[in-house]
C-alpha positions in Angstrom: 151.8 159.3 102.2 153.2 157.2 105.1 157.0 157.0 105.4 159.1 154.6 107.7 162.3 154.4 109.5 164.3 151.5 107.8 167.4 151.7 109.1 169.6 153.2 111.8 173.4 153.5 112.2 176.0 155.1 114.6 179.8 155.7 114.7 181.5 157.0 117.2 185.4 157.7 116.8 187.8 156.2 119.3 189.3 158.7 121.6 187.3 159.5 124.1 188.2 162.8 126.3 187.0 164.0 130.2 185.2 166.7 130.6 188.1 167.6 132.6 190.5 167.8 130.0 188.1 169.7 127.9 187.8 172.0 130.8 191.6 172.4 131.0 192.3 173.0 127.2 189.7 176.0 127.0 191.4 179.6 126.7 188.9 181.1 129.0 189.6 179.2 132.2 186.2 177.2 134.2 186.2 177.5 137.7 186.5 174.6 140.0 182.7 175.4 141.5 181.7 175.6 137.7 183.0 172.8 136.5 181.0 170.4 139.6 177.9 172.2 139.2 178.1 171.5 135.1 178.9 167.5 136.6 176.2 167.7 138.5 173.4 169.2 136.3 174.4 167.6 133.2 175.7 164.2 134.2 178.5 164.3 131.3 181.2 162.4 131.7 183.1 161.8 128.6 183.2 163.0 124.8 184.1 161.3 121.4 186.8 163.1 119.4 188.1 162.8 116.1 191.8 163.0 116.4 191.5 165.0 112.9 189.8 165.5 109.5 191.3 161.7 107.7 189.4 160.1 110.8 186.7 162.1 110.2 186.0 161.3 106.7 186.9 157.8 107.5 183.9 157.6 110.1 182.1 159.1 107.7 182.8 156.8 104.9 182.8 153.2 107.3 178.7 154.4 108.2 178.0 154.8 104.5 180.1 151.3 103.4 178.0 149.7 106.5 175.3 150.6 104.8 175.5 149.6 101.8 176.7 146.6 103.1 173.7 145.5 105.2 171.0 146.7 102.9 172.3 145.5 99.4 170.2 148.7 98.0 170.9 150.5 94.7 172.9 153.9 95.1 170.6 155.1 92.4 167.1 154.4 94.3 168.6 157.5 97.2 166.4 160.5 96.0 167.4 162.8 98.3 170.2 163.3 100.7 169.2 165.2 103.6 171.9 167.1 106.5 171.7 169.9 109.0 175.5 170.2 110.0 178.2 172.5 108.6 181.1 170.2 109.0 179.6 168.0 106.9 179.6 170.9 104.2 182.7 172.6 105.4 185.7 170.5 106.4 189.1 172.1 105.3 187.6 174.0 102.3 185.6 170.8 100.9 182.3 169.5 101.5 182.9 165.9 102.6 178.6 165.5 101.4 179.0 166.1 98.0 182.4 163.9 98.1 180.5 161.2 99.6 177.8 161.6 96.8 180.1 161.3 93.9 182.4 158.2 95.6 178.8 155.8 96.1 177.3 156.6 93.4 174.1 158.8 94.3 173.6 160.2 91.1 169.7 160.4 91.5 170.3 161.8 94.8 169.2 165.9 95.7 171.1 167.2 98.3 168.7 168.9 100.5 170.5 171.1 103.2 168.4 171.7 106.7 169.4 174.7 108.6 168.6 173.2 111.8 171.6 171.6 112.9 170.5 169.8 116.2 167.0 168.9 114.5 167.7 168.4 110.6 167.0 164.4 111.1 163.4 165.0 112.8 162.9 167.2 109.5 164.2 164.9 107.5 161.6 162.3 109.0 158.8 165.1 108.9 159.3 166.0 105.5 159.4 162.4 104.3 155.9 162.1 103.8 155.8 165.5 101.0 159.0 164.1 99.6 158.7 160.6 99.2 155.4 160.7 96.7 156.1 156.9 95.7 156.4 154.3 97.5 160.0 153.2 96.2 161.8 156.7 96.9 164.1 156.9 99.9 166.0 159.5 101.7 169.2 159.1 103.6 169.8 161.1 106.2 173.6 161.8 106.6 174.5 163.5 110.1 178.0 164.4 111.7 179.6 166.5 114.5 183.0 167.6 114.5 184.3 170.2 116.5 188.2 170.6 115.3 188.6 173.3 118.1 188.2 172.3 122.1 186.8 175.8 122.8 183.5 174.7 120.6 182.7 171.7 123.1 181.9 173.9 125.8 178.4 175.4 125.8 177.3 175.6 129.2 174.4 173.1 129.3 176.4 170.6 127.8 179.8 169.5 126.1 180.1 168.9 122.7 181.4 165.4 121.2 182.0 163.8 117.9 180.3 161.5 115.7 178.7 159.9 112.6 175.0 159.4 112.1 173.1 157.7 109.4 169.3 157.0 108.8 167.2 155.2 105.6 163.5 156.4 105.6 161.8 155.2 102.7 158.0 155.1 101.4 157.1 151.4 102.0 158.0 149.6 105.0 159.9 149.7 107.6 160.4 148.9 111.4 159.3 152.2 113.0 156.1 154.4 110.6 156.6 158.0 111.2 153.1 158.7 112.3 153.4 162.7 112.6 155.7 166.0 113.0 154.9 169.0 114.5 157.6 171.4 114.7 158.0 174.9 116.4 159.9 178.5 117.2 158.2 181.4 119.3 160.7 184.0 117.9 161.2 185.5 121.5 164.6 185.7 121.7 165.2 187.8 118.1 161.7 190.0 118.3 162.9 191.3 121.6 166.3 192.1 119.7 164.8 193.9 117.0 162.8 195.2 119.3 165.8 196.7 121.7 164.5 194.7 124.3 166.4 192.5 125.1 168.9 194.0 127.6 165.9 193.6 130.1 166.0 189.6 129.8 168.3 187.8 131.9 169.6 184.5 130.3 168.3 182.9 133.5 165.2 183.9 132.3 165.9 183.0 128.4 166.7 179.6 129.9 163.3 178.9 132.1 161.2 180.1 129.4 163.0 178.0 126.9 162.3 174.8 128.9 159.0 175.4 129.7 158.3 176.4 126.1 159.1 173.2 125.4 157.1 171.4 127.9 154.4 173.1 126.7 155.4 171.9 122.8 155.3 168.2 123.8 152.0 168.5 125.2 150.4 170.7 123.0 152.1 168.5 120.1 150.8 165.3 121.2 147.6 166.2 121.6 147.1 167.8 118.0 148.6 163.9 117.0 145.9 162.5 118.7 147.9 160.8 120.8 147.5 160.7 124.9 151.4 161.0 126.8 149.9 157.4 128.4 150.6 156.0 125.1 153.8 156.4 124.7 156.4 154.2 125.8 159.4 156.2 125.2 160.9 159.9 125.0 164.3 160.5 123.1 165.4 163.4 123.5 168.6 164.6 122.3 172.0 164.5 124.7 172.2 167.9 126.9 171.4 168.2 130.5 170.5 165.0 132.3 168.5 167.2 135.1 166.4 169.2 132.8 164.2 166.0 131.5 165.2 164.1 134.6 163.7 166.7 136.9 161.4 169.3 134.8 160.1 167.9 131.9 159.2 165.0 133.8 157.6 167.2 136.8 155.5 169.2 134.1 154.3 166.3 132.3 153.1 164.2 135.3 155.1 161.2 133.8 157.9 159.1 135.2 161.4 160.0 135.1 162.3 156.3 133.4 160.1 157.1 130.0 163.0 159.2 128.7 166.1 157.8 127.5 168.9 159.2 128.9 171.3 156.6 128.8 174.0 158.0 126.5 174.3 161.5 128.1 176.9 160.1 130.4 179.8 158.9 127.7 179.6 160.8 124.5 178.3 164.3 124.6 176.0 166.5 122.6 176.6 165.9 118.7 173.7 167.5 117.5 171.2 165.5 115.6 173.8 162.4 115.8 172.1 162.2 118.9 168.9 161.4 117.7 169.9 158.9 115.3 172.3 157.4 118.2 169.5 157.6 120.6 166.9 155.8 118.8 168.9 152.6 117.6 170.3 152.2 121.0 166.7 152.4 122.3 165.2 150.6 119.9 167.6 147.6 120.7 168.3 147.8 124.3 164.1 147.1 125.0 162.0 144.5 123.7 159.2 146.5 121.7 155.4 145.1 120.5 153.3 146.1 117.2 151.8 149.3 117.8 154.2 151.0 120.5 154.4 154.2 120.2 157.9 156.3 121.0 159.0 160.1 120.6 161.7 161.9 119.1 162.1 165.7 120.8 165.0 168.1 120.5 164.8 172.2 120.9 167.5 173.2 118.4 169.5 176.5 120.2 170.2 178.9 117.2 173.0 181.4 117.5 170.2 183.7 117.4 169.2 182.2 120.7 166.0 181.6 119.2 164.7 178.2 119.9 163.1 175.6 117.4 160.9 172.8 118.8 161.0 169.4 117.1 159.0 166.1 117.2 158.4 163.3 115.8 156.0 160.4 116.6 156.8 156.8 115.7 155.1 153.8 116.4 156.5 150.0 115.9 154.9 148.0 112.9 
């Protein structure tokens, strides 16, 4: 069954903090040469930060209201309410989700929990067409990143930031059809555990392979979509390192730097699938877009496993 994008929402909280002053407040100190080549490869200038959990919920609470708002749709035609982030489910000993679903009334409304917490949305989207078997079901996707300790933000290809995603994909129409998913994980990095292996692999190498395992998963997913890279008039990938798409993907793909969106990476940070949702309304609203243009969501999800999950999703203006 097709499904569609119907709407798209983003809130970002209002302190915003340098990369500098996250560098300062970490308990393992950053060297001066670090902290420039992270600048430089990553192009990350600033993060959103809650000031603390009331904000948070807050944020949290002003995307759903918003919603509600705009839309004028029932609480009770939400069949299923879809996130991939843990401080959504723990924050302070509560789970601000099921809080959320009691306050606005989603009594019809399964909470469906994605393990994937820098990809749930694209499952959300890819699922949609198993899930929403009629045509009046909808789904609301309900992401957040919060990162109550400094010493999270820091993952050396990219610094964490904060923020409220929020995304309606139901069965009849909508602005953006999800025309296809194809999602993937080449269980390198935890075979060669099991398999004692892996003190022989430098993270260098972990880190090459990784991106050109995911080259290889764009084109390889494209192509079983039917779908040629010269139709597409948009990548969106999610917030990390500026010089990886910038510089790699686009060499390996034979495609110009310009088709992916990079605009946010400066001011903001990586918040997990947040970016995605972020990432496409900004998109979709910053260019003028015809009937039939096609764009892509892609993210590699980085497990603590250091196992890698490939995600995409195909959309195409209606």
């Amino acid at each position: 069954m097709m499904s569609y994008v119907k709407y798209v929402d983003f809130i970002a909280p209002e302190k915003i903090m340098s990369i500098d002053k996250v560098f300062d407040g970490l308990s393992v100190p950053i060297t001066p040469e670090c902290r420039a080549k992270f600048k430089k490869s990553t192009r990350v200038k600033k993060v959103y930060a809650f000031k603390g959990e009331d904000e948070f919920v807050s944020c949290v609470e002003q995307i759903i209201d918003r919603f509600f708002t705009s839309t004028q749709i029932d609480p009770l035609s939400i069949d299923y309410l879809i996130c991939g982030n843990d401080s959504m489910y723990f924050c302070n000993g509560i789970s601000v989700l099921h809080g959320m679903k009691k306050k606005y009334g989603l009594n019809n409304a399964a909470i469906l929990p994605i393990a994937q917490p820098c990809a749930a949305a694209l499952y959300a989207m890819g699922l949609s067409g198993k899930l929403l078997d009629d045509r009046s079901k909808n789904i609301l996707i309900l992401s957040a990143c919060y990162w109550p300790d400094i010493n999270d933000r820091y993952i050396d290809f990219c610094m964490r930031g904060d923020g409220v995603g929020l995304a309606l994909i139901g069965g009849d129409a909508g602005v953006l059809r999800i025309d296809g998913w194809r999602c993937s994980n080449y269980c390198d990095s935890s075979y060669n555990r099991l398999q004692a292996s892996s003190e022989d692999i430098k993270l260098t190498d972990w880190r090459n392979s990784m991106i050109m395992y995911g080259i290889d998963f764009v084109r390889d997913s494209l192509a079983k979509l039917d779908t040629r890279l010269s139709e597409i008039k948009r990548i969106i990938p999610a917030n990390i390192r500026y010089d990886v798409f910038d510089e790699l993907y686009s060499h390996y793909l034979k495609v110009d730097t310009k088709i992916f969106f990079l605009d946010n990476i400066p001011v903001g940070g990586h918040m997990c699938d947040v970016d995605m949702l972020r990432n496409l309304k900004d998109c979709a609203s910053k260019r003028k877009y015809k009937s039939g243009d096609k764009i892509v969501l892609y993210t590699p999800d980085v497990e603590r496993s250091f196992d890698v999950n490939y995600n995409l999703v195909l959309l195409s203006f209606q």
